[in-house]
C-alpha positions as CSV (number, residue, x, y, z in Angstrom):
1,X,0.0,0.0,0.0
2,X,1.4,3.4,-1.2
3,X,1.7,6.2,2.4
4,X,-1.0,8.6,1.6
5,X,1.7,11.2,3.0
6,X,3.8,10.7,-0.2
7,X,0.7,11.1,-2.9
8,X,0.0,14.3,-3.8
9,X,-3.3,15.9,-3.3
10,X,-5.5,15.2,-6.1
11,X,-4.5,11.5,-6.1
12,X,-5.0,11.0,-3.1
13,X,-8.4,12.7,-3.7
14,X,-9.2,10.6,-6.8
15,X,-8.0,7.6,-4.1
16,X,-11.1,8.5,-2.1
17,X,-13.6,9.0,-5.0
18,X,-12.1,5.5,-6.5
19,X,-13.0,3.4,-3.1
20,X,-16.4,5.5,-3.0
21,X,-17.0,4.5,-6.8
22,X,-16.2,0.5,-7.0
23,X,-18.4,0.4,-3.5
24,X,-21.4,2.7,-5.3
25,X,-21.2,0.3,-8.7
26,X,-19.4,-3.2,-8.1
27,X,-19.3,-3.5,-11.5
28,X,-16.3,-1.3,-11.9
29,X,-12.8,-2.2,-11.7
30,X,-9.0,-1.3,-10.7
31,X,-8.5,-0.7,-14.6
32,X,-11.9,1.2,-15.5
33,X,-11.3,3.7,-12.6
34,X,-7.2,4.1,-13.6
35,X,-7.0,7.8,-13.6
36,X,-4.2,9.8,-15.6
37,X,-4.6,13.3,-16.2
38,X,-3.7,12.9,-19.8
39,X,-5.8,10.1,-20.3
40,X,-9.3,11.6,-18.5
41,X,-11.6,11.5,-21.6
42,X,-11.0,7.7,-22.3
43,X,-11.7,6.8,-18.5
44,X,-14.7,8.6,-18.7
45,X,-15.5,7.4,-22.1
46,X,-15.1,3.5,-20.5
47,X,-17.2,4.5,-17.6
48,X,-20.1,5.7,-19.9
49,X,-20.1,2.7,-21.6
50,X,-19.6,0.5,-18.9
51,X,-22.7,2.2,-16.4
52,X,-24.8,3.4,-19.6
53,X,-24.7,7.0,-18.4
54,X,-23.7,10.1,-20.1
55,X,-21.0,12.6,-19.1
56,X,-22.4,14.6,-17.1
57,X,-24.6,12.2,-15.4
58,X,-20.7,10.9,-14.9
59,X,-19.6,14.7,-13.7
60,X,-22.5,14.7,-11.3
61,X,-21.6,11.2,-9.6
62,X,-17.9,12.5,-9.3
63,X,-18.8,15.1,-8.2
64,X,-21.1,13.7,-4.8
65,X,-18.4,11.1,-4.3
Protein backbone atom coordinates (compact mmCIF):
# COMPACT_ATOMS: atom_id res chain seq x y z
CA UNK A 1 0.00 0.00 0.00
CA UNK A 2 1.40 3.40 -1.20
CA UNK A 3 1.70 6.16 2.44
CA UNK A 4 -1.01 8.62 1.59
CA UNK A 5 1.70 11.20 3.00
CA UNK A 6 3.78 10.74 -0.23
CA UNK A 7 0.66 11.06 -2.85
CA UNK A 8 -0.05 14.31 -3.80
CA UNK A 9 -3.25 15.88 -3.33
CA UNK A 10 -5.55 15.24 -6.14
CA UNK A 11 -4.50 11.53 -6.11
CA UNK A 12 -5.04 10.98 -3.08
CA UNK A 13 -8.38 12.71 -3.71
CA UNK A 14 -9.22 10.55 -6.78
CA UNK A 15 -7.99 7.55 -4.13
CA UNK A 16 -11.11 8.46 -2.05
CA UNK A 17 -13.63 9.00 -4.95
CA UNK A 18 -12.15 5.52 -6.47
CA UNK A 19 -13.03 3.44 -3.11
CA UNK A 20 -16.41 5.48 -2.96
CA UNK A 21 -17.00 4.53 -6.80
CA UNK A 22 -16.17 0.46 -6.96
CA UNK A 23 -18.44 0.40 -3.48
CA UNK A 24 -21.43 2.66 -5.30
CA UNK A 25 -21.23 0.25 -8.74
CA UNK A 26 -19.39 -3.22 -8.07
CA UNK A 27 -19.28 -3.50 -11.46
CA UNK A 28 -16.30 -1.26 -11.93
CA UNK A 29 -12.81 -2.20 -11.67
CA UNK A 30 -9.01 -1.27 -10.70
CA UNK A 31 -8.52 -0.69 -14.63
CA UNK A 32 -11.88 1.15 -15.52
CA UNK A 33 -11.27 3.72 -12.62
CA UNK A 34 -7.24 4.14 -13.64
CA UNK A 35 -7.00 7.80 -13.63
CA UNK A 36 -4.19 9.81 -15.63
CA UNK A 37 -4.60 13.35 -16.22
CA UNK A 38 -3.66 12.87 -19.82
CA UNK A 39 -5.83 10.06 -20.30
CA UNK A 40 -9.25 11.56 -18.46
CA UNK A 41 -11.58 11.52 -21.57
CA UNK A 42 -11.02 7.68 -22.27
CA UNK A 43 -11.73 6.80 -18.53
CA UNK A 44 -14.73 8.62 -18.71
CA UNK A 45 -15.52 7.38 -22.07
CA UNK A 46 -15.14 3.46 -20.50
CA UNK A 47 -17.22 4.52 -17.59
CA UNK A 48 -20.07 5.70 -19.93
CA UNK A 49 -20.09 2.73 -21.62
CA UNK A 50 -19.64 0.46 -18.91
CA UNK A 51 -22.74 2.24 -16.38
CA UNK A 52 -24.78 3.36 -19.64
CA UNK A 53 -24.67 6.96 -18.42
CA UNK A 54 -23.69 10.15 -20.11
CA UNK A 55 -20.99 12.59 -19.09
CA UNK A 56 -22.39 14.55 -17.14
CA UNK A 57 -24.60 12.24 -15.44
CA UNK A 58 -20.74 10.92 -14.86
CA UNK A 59 -19.62 14.69 -13.70
CA UNK A 60 -22.46 14.72 -11.29
CA UNK A 61 -21.57 11.20 -9.61
CA UNK A 62 -17.89 12.48 -9.33
CA UNK A 63 -18.76 15.13 -8.25
CA UNK A 64 -21.07 13.73 -4.83
CA UNK A 65 -18.42 11.09 -4.28
Amino acid sequence: MIAKKNMPAPALDWAGKKAKFKLKYPVLTDADLNFEEDKKTRMLDKLQVKLGKTTKELQAIIGTL
